[in-house]
C-alpha atoms as an extended CHARMM CRD file, in Angstrom:
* protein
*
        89  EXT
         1         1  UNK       CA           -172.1420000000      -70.6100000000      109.6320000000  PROA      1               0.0000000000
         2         2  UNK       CA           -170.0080000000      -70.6290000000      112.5010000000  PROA      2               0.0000000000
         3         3  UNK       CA           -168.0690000000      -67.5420000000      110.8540000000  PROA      3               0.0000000000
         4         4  UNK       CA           -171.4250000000      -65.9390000000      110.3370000000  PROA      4               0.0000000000
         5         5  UNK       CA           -172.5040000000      -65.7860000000      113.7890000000  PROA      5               0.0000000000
         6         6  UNK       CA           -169.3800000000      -64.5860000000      114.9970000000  PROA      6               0.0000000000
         7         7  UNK       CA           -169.5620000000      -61.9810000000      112.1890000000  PROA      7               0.0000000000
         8         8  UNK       CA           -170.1490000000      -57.8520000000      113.7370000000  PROA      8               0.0000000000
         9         9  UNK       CA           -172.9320000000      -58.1420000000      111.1090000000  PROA      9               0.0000000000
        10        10  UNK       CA           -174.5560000000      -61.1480000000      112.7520000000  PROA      10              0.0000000000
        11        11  UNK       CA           -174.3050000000      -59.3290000000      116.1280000000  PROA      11              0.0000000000
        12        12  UNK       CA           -175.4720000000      -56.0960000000      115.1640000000  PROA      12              0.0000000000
        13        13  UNK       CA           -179.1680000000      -58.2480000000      113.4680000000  PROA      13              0.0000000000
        14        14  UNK       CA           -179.2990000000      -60.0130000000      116.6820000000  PROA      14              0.0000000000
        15        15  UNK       CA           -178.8820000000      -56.9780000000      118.9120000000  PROA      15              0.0000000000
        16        16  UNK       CA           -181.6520000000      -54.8850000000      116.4730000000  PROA      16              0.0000000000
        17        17  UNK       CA           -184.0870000000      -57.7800000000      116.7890000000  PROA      17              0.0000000000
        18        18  UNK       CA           -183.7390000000      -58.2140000000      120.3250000000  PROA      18              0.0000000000
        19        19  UNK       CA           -186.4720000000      -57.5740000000      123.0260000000  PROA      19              0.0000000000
        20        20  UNK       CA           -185.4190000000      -54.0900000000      123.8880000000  PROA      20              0.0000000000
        21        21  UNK       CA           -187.1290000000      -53.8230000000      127.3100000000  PROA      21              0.0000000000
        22        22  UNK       CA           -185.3920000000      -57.4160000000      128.5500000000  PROA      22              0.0000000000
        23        23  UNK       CA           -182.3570000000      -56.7940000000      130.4600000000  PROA      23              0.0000000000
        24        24  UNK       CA           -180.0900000000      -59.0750000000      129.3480000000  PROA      24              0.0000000000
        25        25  UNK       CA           -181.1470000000      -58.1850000000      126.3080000000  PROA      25              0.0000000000
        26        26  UNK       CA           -183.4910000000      -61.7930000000      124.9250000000  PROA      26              0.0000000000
        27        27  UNK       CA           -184.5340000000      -62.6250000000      121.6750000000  PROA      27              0.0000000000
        28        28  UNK       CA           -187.5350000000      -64.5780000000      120.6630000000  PROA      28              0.0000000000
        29        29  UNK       CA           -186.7410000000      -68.0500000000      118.5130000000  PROA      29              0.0000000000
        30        30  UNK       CA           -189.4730000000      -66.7940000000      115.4160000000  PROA      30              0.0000000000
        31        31  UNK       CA           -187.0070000000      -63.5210000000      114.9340000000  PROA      31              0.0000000000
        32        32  UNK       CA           -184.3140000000      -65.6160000000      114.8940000000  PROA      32              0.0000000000
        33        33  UNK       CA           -185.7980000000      -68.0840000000      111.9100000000  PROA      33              0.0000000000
        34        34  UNK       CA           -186.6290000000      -64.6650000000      110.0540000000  PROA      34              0.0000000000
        35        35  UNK       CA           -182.7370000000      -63.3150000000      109.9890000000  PROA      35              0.0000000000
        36        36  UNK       CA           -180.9490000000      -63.4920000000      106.9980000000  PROA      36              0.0000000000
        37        37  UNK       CA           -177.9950000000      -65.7110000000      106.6740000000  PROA      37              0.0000000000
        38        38  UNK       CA           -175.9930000000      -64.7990000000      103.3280000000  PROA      38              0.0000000000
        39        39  UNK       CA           -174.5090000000      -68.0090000000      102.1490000000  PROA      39              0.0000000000
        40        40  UNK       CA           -172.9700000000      -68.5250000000       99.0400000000  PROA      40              0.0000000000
        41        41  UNK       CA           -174.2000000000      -71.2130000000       96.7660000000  PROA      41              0.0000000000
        42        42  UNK       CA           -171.4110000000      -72.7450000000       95.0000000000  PROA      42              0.0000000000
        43        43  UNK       CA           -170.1000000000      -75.1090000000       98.1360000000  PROA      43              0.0000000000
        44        44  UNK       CA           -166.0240000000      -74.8220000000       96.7790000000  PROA      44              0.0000000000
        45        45  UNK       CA           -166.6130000000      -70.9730000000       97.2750000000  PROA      45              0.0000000000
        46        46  UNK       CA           -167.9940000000      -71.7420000000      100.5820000000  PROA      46              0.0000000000
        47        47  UNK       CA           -165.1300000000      -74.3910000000      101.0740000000  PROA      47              0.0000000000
        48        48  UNK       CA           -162.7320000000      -71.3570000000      100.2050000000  PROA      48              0.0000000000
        49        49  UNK       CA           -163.8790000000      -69.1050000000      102.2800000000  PROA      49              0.0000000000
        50        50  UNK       CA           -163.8620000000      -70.9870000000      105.6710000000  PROA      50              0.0000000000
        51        51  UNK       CA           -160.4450000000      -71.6910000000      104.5570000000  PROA      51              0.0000000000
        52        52  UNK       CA           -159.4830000000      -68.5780000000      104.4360000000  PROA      52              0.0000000000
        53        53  UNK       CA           -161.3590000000      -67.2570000000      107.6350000000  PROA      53              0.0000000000
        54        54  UNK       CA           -159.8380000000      -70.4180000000      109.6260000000  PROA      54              0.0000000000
        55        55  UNK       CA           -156.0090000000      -68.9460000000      108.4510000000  PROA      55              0.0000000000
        56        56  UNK       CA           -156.8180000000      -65.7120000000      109.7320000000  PROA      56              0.0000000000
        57        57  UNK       CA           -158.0760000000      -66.6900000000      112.9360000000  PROA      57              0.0000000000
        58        58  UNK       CA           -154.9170000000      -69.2320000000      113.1760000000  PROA      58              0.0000000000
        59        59  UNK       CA           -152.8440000000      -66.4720000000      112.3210000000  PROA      59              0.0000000000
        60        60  UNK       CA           -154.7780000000      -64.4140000000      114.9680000000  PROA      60              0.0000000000
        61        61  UNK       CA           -153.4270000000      -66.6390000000      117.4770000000  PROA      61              0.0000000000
        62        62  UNK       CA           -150.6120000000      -66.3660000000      116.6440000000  PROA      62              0.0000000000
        63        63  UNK       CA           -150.2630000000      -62.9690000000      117.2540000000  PROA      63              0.0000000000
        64        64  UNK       CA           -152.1200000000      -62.9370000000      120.1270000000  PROA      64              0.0000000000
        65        65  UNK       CA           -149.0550000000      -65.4330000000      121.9220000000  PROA      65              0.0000000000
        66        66  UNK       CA           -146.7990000000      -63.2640000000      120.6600000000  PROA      66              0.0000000000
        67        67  UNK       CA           -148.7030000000      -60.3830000000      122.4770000000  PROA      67              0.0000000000
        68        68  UNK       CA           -148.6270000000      -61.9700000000      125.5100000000  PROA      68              0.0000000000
        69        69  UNK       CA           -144.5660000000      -63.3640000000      125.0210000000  PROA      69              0.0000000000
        70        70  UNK       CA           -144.0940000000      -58.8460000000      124.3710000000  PROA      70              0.0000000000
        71        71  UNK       CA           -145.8720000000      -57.4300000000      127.1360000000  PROA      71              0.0000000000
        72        72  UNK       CA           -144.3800000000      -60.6740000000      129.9800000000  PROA      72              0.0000000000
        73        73  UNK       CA           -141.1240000000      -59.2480000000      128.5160000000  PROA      73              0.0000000000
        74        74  UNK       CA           -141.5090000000      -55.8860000000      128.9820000000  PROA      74              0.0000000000
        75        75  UNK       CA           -142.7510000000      -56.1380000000      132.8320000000  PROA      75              0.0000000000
        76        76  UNK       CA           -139.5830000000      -58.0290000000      133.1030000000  PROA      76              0.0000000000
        77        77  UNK       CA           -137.7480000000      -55.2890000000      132.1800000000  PROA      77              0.0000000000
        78        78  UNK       CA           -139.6270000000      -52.3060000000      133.6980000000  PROA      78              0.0000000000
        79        79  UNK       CA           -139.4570000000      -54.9470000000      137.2830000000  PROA      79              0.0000000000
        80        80  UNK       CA           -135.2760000000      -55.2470000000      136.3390000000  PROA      80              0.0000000000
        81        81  UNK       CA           -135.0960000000      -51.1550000000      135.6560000000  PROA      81              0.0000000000
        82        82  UNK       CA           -137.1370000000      -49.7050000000      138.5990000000  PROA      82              0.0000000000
        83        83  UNK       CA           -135.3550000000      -52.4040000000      141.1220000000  PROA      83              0.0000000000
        84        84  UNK       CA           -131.8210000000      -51.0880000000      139.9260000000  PROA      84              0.0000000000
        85        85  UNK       CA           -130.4130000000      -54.7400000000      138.4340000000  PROA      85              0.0000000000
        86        86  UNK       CA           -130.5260000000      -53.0010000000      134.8670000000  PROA      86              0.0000000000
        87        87  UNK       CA           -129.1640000000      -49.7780000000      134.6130000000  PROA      87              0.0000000000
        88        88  UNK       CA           -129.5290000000      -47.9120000000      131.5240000000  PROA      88              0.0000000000
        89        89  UNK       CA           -126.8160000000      -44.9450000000      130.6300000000  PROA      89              0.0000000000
């Protein structure tokens, strides 16, 4: 479920139900009773899928440090080049 309502989908059912005149944009508690959640039945399928989902968010993560790690090490560099410690020929 908590997959589900981080899901595009989920946002894009909340945002069409919303009260479109409300700024931030509010939803009433009956609409959000009448959305349709798409779960599947058999709970090892369910099971499997969170699984799955939880990897690629861990895995996410990961790559998202490494990001970070990349872009701390290339204003390093660009600092060391346009100071004149690292000269490139």
């Amino acid at each position: 479920l908590t997959q589900y309502s981080n899901s595009e989908f989920f946002k894009k059912e909340i945002e069409l139900n919303s009260l479109s005149s409300a700024i931030p944009k509010k939803i009433n508690l009956g609409q959000i009773s009448n959305l349709k959640v798409i779960i599947p039945l058999n709970y090892e399928e369910q099971t499997h899928i969170a699984t799955i989902l939880s990897d690629i968010d861990s895995e996410i993560e990961v790559l998202k440090k490494k990001q970070a790690k990349y872009k701390q090490l290339k204003q390093g560099l660009m600092q060391n080049l346009l100071t004149g410690k690292i000269r490139l020929v």
